[in-house]
ZAVORO-177235 format. One line per field, with one value per residue: residue number from 1; residue in three letters; y, x, z of N, C-alpha, C in turn. Coordinates in steps of 0.2 Angstrom, whole numbers, plus 5000, padded with zeros to 4 digits. Layout:
N
seq	c(NUM	...) .
type	c(Ala	...) .
ny	c(Y	...) .
nx	c(X	...) .
nz	c(Z	...) .
cay	c(Y	...) .
cax	c(X	...) .
caz	c(Z	...) .
cy	c(Y	...) .
cx	c(X	...) .
cz	c(Z	...) .
This chain:
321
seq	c(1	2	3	4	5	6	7	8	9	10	11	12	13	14	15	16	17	18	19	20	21	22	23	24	25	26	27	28	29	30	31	32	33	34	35	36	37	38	39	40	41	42	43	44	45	46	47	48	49	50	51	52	53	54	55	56	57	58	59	60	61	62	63	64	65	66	67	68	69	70	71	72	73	74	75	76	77	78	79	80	81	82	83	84	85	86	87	88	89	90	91	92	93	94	95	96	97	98	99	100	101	102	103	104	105	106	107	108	109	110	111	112	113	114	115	116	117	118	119	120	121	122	123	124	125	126	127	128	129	130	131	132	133	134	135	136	137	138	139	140	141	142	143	144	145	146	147	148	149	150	151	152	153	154	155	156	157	158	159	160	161	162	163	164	165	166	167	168	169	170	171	172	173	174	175	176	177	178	179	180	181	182	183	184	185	186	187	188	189	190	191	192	193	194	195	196	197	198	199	200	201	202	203	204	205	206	207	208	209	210	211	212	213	214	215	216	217	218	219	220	221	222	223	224	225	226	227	228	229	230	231	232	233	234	235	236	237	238	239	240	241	242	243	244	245	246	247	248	249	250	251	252	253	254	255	256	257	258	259	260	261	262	263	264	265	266	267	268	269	270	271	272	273	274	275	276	277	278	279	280	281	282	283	284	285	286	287	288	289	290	291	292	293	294	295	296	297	298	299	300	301	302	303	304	305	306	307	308	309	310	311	312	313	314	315	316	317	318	319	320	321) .
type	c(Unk	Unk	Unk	Unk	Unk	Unk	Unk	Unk	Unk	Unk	Unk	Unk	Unk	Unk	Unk	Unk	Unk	Unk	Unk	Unk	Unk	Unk	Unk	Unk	Unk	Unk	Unk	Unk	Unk	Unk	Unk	Unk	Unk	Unk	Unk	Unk	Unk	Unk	Unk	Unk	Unk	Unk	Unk	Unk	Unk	Unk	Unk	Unk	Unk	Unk	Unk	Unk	Unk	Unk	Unk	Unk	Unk	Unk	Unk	Unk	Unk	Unk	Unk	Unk	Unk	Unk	Unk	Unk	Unk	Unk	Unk	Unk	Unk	Unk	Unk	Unk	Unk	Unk	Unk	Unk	Unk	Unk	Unk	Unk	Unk	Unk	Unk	Unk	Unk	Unk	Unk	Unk	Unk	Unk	Unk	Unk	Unk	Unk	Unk	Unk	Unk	Unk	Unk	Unk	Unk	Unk	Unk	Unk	Unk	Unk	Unk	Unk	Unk	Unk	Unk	Unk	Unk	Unk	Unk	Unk	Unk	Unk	Unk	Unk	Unk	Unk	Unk	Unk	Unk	Unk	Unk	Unk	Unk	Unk	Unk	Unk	Unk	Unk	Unk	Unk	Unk	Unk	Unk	Unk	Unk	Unk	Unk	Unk	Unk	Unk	Unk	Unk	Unk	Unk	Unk	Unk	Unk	Unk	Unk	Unk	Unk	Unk	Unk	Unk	Unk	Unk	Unk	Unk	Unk	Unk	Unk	Unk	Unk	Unk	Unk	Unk	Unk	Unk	Unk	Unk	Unk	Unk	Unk	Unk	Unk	Unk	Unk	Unk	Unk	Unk	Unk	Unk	Unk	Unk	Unk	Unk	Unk	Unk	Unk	Unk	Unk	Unk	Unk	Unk	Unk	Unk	Unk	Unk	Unk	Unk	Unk	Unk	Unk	Unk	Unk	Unk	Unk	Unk	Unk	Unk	Unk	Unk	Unk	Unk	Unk	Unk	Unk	Unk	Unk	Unk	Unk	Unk	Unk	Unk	Unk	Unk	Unk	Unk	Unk	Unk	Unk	Unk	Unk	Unk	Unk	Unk	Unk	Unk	Unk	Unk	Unk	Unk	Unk	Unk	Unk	Unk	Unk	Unk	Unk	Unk	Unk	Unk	Unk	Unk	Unk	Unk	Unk	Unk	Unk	Unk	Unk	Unk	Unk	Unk	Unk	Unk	Unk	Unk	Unk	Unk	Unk	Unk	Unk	Unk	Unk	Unk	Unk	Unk	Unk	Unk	Unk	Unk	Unk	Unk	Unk	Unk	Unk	Unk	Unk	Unk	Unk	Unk	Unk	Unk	Unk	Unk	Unk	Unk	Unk	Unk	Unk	Unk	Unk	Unk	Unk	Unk	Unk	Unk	Unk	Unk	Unk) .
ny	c(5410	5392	5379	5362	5349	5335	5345	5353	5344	5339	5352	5351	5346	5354	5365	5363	5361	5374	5379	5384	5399	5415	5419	5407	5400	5408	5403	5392	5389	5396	5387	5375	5381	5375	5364	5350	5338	5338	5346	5336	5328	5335	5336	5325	5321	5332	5324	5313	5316	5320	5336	5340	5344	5335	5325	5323	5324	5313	5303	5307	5299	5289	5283	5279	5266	5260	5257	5250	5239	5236	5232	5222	5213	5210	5203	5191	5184	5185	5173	5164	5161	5156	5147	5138	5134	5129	5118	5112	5108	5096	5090	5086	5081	5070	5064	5061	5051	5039	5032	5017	5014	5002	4998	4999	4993	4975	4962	4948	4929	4919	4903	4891	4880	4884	4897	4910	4920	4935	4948	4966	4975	4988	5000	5010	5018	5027	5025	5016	5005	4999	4990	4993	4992	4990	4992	4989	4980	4966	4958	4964	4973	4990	4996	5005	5019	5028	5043	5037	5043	5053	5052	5042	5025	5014	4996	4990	4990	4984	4977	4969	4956	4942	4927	4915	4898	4887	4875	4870	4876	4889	4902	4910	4925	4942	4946	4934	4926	4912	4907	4903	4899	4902	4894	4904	4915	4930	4940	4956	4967	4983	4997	5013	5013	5002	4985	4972	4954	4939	4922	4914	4901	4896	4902	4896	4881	4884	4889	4877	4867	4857	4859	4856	4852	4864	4861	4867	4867	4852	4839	4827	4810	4794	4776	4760	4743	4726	4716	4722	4736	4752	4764	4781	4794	4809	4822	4833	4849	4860	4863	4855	4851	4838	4824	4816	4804	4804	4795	4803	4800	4790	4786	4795	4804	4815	4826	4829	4844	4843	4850	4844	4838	4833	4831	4832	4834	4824	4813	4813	4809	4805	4790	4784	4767	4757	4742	4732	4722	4717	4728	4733	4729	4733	4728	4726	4736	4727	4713	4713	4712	4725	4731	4742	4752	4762	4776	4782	4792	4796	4806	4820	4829	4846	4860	4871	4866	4854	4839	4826	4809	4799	4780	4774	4779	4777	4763	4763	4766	4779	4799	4809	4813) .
nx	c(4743	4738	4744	4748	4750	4758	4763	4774	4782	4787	4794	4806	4817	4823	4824	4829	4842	4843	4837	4828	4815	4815	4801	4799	4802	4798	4786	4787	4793	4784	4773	4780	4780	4768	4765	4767	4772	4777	4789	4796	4799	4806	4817	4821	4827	4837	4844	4847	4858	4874	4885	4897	4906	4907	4908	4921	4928	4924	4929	4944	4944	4941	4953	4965	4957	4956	4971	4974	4966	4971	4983	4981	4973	4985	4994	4987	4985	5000	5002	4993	5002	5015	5008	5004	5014	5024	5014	5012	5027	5030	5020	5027	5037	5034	5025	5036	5046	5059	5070	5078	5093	5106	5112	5105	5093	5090	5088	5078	5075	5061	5054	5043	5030	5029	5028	5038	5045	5051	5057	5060	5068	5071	5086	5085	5077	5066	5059	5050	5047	5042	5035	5038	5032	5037	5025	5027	5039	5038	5044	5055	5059	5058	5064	5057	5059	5051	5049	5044	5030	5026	5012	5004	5002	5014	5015	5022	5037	5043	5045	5036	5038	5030	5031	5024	5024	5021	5027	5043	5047	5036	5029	5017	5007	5005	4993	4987	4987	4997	5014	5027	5046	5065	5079	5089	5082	5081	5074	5077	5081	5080	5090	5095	5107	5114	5108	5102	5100	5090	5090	5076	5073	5080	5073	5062	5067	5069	5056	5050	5054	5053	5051	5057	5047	5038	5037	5028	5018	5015	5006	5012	5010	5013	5013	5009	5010	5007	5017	5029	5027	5033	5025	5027	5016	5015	5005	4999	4994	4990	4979	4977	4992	5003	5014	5029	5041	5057	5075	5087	5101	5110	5097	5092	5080	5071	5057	5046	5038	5022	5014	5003	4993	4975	4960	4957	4970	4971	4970	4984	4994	5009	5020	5030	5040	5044	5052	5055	5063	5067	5069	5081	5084	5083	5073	5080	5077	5082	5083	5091	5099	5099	5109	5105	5115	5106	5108	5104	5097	5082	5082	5073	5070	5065	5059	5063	5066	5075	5071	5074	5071	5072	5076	5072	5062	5052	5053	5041	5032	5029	5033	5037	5044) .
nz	c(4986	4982	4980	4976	4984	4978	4965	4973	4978	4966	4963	4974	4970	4961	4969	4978	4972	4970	4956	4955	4953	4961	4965	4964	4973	4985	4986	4988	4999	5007	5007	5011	5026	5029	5029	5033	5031	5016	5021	5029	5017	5012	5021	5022	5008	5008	5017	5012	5003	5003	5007	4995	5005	5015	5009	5003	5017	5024	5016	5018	5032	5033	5026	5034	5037	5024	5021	5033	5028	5016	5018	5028	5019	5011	5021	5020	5012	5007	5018	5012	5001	5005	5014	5004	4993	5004	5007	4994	4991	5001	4997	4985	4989	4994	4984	4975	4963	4961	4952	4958	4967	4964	4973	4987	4987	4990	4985	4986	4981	4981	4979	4974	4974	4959	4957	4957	4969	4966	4980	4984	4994	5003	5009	5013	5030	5028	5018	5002	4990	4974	4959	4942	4926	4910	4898	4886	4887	4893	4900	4908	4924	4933	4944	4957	4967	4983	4995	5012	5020	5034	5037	5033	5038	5034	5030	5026	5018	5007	4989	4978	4965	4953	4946	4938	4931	4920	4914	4912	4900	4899	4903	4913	4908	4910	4906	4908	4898	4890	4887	4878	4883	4878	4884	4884	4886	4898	4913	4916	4925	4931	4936	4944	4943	4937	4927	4930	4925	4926	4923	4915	4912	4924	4935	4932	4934	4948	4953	4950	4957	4969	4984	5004	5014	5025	5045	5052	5043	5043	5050	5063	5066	5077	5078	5084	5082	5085	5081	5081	5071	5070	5063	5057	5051	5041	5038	5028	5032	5022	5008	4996	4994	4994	5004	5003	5010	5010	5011	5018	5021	5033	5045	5044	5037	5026	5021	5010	4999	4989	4975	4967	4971	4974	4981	5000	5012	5021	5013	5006	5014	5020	5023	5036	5038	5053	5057	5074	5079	5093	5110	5105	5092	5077	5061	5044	5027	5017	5024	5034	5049	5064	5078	5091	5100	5108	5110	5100	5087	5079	5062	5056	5043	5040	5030	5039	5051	5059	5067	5081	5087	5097	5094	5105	5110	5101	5099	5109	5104	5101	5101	5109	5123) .
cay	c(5406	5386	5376	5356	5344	5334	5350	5354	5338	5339	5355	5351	5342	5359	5369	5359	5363	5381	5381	5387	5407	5419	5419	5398	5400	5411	5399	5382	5390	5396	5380	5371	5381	5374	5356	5347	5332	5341	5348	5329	5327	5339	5336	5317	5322	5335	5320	5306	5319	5323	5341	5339	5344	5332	5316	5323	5323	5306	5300	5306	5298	5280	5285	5274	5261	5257	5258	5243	5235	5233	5228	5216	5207	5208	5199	5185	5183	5178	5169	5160	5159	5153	5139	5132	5134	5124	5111	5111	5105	5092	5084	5085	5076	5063	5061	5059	5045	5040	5023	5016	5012	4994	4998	5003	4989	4970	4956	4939	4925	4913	4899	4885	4880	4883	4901	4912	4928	4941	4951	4971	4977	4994	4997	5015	5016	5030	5024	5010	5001	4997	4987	4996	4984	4994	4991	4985	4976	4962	4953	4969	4976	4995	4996	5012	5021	5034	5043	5035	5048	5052	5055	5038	5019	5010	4990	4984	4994	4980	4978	4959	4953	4934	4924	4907	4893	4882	4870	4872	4882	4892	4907	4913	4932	4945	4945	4929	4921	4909	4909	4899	4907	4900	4894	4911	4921	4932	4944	4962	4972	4991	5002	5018	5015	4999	4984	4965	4948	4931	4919	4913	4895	4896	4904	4891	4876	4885	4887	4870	4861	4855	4863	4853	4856	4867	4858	4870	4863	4847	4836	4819	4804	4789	4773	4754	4734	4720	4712	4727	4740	4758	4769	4788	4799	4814	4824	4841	4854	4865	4860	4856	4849	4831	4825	4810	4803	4801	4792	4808	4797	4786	4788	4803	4807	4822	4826	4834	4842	4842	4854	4841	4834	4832	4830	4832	4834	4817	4806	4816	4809	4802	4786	4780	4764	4752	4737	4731	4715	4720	4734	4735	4725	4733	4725	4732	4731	4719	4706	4711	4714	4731	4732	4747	4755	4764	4784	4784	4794	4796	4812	4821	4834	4849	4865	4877	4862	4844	4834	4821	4806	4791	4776	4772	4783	4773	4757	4763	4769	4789	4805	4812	4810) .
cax	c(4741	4737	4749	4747	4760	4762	4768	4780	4788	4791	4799	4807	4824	4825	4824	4838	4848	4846	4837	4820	4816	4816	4795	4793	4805	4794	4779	4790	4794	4776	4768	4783	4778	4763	4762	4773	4772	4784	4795	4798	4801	4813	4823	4825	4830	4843	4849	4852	4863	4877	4887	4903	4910	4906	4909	4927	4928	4921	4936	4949	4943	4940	4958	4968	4955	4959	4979	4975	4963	4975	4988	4980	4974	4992	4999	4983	4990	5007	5001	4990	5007	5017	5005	5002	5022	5027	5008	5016	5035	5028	5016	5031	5042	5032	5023	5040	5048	5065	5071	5080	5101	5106	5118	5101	5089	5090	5084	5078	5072	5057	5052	5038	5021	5025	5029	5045	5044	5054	5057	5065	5068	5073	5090	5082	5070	5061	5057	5049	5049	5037	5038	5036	5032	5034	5020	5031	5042	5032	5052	5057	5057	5061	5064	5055	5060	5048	5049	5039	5028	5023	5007	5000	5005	5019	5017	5026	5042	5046	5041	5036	5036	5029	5032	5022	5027	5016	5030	5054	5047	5031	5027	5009	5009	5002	4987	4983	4989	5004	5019	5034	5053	5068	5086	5091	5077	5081	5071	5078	5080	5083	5092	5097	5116	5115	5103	5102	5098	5090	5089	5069	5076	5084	5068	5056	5069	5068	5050	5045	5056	5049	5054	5057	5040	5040	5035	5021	5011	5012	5006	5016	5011	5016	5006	5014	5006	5008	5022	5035	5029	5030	5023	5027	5011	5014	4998	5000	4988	4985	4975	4981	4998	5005	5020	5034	5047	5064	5082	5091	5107	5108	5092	5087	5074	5067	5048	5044	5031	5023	5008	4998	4988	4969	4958	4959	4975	4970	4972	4991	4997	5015	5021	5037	5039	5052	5051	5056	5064	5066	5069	5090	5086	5079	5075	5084	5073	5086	5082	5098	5098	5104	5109	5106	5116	5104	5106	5103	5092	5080	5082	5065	5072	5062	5062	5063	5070	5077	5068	5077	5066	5078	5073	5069	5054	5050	5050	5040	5027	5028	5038	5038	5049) .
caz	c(4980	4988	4976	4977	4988	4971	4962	4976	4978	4962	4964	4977	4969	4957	4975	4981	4967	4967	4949	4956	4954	4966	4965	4966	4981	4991	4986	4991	5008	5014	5009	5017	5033	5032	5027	5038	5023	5012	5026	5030	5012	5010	5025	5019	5001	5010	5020	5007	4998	5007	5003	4994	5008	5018	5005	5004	5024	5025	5011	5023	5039	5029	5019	5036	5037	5018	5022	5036	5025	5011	5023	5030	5012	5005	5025	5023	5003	5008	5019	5011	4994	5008	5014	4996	4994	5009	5004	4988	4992	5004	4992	4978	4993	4996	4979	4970	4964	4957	4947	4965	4965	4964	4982	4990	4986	4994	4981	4987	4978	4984	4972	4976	4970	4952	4959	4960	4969	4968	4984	4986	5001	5003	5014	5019	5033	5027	5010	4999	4984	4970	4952	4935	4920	4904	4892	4878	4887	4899	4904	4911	4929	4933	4953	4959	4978	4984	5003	5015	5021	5040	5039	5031	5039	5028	5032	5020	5011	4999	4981	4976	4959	4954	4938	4937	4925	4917	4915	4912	4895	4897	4908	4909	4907	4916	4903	4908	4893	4893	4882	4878	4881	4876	4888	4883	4889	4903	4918	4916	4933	4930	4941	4941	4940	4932	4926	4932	4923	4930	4916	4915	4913	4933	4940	4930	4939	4955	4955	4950	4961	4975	4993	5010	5019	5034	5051	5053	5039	5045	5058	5063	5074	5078	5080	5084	5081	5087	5075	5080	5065	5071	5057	5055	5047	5042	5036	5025	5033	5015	5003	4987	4996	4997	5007	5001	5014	5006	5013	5015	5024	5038	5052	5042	5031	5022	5022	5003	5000	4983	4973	4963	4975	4973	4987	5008	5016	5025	5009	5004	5019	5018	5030	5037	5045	5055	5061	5078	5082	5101	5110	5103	5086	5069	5052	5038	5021	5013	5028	5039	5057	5065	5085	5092	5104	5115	5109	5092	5086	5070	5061	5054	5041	5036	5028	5042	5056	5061	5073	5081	5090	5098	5094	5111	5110	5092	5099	5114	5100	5104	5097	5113	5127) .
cy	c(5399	5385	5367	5352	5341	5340	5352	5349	5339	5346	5357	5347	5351	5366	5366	5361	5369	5384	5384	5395	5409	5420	5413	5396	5401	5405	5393	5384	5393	5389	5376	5373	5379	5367	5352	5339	5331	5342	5342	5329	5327	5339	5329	5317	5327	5329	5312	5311	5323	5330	5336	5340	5340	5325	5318	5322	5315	5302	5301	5304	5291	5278	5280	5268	5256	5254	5250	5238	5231	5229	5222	5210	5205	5203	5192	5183	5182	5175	5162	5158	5153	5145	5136	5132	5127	5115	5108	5104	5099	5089	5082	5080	5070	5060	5059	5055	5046	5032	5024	5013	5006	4993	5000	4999	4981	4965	4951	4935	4920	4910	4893	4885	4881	4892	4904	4918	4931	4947	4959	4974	4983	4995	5005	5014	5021	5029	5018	5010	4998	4995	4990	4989	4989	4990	4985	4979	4973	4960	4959	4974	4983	4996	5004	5015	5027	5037	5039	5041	5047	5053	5048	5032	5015	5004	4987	4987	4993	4981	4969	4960	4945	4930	4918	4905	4887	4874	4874	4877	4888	4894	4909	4920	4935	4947	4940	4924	4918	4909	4905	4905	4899	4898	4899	4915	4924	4937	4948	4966	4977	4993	5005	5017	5009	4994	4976	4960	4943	4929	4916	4905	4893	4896	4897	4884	4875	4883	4881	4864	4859	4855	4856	4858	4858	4861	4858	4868	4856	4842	4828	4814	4798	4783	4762	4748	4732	4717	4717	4733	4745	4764	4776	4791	4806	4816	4830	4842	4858	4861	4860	4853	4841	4832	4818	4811	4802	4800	4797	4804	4792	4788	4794	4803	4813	4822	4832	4837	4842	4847	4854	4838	4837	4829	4835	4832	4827	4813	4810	4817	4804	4798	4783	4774	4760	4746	4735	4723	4712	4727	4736	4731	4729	4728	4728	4730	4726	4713	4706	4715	4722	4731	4738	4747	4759	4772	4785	4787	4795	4802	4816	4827	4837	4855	4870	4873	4856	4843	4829	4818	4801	4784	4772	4772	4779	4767	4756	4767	4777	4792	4809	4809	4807) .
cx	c(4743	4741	4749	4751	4762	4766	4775	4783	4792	4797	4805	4816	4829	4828	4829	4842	4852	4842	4829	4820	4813	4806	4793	4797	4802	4789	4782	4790	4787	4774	4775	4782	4770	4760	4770	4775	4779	4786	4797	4801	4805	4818	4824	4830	4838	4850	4854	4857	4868	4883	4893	4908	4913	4908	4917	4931	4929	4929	4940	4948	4941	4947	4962	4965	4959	4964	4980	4972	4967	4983	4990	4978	4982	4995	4995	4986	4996	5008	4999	4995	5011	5014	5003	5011	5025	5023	5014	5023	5033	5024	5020	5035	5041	5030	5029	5044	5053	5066	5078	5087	5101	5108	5111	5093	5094	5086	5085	5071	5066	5054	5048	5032	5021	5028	5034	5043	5051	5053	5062	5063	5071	5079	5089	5078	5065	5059	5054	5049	5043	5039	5035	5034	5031	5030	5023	5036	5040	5039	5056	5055	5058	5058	5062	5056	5054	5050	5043	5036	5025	5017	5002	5005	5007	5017	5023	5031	5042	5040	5040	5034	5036	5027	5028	5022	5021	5022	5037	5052	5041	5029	5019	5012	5004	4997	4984	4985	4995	5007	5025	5041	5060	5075	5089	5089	5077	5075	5074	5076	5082	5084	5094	5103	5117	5108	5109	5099	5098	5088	5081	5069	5079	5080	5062	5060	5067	5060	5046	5047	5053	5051	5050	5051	5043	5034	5030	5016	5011	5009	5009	5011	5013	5011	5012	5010	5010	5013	5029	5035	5028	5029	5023	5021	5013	5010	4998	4992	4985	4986	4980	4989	4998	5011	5024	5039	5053	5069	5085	5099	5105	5104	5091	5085	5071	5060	5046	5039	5029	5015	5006	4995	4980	4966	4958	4963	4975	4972	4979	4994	5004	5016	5028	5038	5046	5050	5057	5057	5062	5069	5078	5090	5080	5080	5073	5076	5076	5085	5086	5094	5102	5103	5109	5107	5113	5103	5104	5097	5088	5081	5077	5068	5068	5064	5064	5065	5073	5075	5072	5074	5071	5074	5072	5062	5050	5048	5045	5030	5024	5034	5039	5043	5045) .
cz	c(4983	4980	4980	4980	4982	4967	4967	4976	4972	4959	4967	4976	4965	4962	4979	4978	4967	4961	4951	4955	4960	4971	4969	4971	4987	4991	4989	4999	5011	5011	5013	5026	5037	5031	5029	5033	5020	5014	5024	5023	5010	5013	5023	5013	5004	5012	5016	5002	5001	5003	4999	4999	5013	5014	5006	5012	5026	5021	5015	5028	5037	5026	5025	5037	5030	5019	5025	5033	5019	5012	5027	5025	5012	5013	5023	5015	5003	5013	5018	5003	5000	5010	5009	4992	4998	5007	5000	4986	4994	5000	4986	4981	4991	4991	4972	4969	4958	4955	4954	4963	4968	4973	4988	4991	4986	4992	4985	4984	4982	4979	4976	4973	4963	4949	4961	4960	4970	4973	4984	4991	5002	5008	5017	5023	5031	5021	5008	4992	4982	4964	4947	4931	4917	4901	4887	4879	4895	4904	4909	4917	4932	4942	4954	4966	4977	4993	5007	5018	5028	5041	5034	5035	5034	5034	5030	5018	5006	4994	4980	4968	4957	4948	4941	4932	4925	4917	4912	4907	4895	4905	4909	4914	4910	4912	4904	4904	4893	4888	4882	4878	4880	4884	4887	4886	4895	4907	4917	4923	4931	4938	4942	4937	4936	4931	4927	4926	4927	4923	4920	4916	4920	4936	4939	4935	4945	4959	4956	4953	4967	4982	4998	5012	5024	5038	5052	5053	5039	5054	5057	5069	5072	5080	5080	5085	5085	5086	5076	5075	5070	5063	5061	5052	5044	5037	5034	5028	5030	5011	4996	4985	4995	4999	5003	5006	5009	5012	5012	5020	5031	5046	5050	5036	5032	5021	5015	5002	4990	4981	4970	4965	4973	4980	4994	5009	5018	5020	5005	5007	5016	5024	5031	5041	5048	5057	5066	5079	5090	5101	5107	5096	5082	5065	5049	5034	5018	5017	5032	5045	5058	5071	5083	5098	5111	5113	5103	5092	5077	5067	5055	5050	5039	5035	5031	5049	5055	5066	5073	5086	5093	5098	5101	5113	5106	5096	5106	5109	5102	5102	5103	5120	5134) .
């Protein structure tokens, strides 16, 4: 009896099983002897279906891979707790900040231009310092330490804070807008263990007094007539400056500087002069005479030196030796 390849195929899962009869067995196996198709068939269908015997085998002989595999997760998993543990710590080190001890921070005052800063300096070296302002309260400073951390460059430690005065009563605020305060009205400094006051009235004096120029910012020369004048110049170098001489005691004067000028540098020059009788005679402004001696010298006061010039050099019309 010739029986189709599609019928056998599809007998061919039931003849796997077992559930075929003893008749459509014999007819599976002669045509299987004869149509190499279905053979192929059958022997593929045998091979994607492995015994029981076989899948249980297989389990035991994969059973100490698992063992290492699961072994190996759990060491790369506290590994990988650890390294976010240790991250962790280090980012809590460095990112954490505390309200800094009065015994551990290093105030100093700088007042000019209008301008009083406040400087804190940290007395750690591996830490720095920064300025809180609460919201609610503009007058009040809350000093902040952090670790310095090795893995970014610290220039700077300190913290700087900078009040500007409109004039002795009136601050402008860090809105921009300006505001009157009283002889009363103090700066609040927090520190952990205790809290600080500057009176606002000290800082508003400081800042708007008017500081001995530095050297630096200026330039001197000297220049001499006919008649015996030697004239002094000196010439602020930033903008927005002027200088004024003052009689700070005998053969010494003070060089001011000031920061309400208008203009160039060049027209907020300041000038000194002397007049020469001869080379051992001044005249006073009152009309009097003055011998000089021979060593005297003139004395050029500023904020950061003293210059001394002998009038020798003076009546020779030059600052230099």
């Amino acid at each position: 009896m010739k029986i189709n390849c599609e019928v056998i195929k599809d007998l061919l899962p039931s003849y796997v099983d077992g559930l075929t009869s003893p008749q459509s067995n014999e007819l599976i196996k002669e045509h299987l002897a004869k149509c190499p198709d279905c053979a192929e068939y059958l022997r593929q269908m045998t091979q994607e279906i492995p015994a029981p015997e076989e899948i249980a085998q297989n389990k035991k002989s994969i059973q100490p891979f698992k063992k290492i595999q699961r072994r190996l997760l759990s060491a790369v998993a506290a590994a990988v707790l650890l390294s976010v543990a240790v991250f962790g710590t280090i980012f809590w080190y460095y990112s954490h900040s505390w309200t800094a001890a009065s015994s551990e921070v290093k105030m100093h005052l700088d007042a000019q231009g209008t301008i009083a800063t406040l400087r804190f300096t940290p007395e750690k070296k591996n830490s720095y310092l920064y300025v809180e302002v609460p919201e609610d309260e503009e007058n009040t400073l809350i000093i902040t330490e952090k670790h310095a951390s090795p893995f970014e460059k610290t220039y700077n430690r300190s913290a700087y804070y900078s009040l500007t005065f409109l004039d002795d009563h009136t601050i402008m605020g860090l809105n921009g807008k300006s505001s009157t305060f009283s002889s009363g009205d103090v700066l609040t400094i927090q520190y952990q263990d205790t809290s600080d006051t500057i009176s606002l009235k000290e800082l508003a004096d400081k800042a708007l007094e008017n500081p001995p120029a530095n050297s630096e910012n200026v330039e001197m020369t000297c220049s001499k007539d006919n008649q015996g004048h030697v004239t002094l110049s000196f010439q602020p170098i930033l903008l927005g400056v002027s200088l004024r001489v003052e009689d700070s005691g005998t053969d010494q004067i003070l060089i001011r500087q000031y920061y309400d000028s208008q203009g160039e540098p060049s027209e907020n020059k300041a000038t000194y002069t002397l007049t020469f009788l001869d080379e051992q005679t001044l005249l006073l402004s009152d009309g009097s005479q003055r011998t000089l001696k021979g060593d005297e010298t003139l004395q050029i006061q500023y904020e950061n030196e003293t210059i001394e010039i002998p009038f020798q050099n003076l009546w020779n019309g030059t600052i230099n030796e």
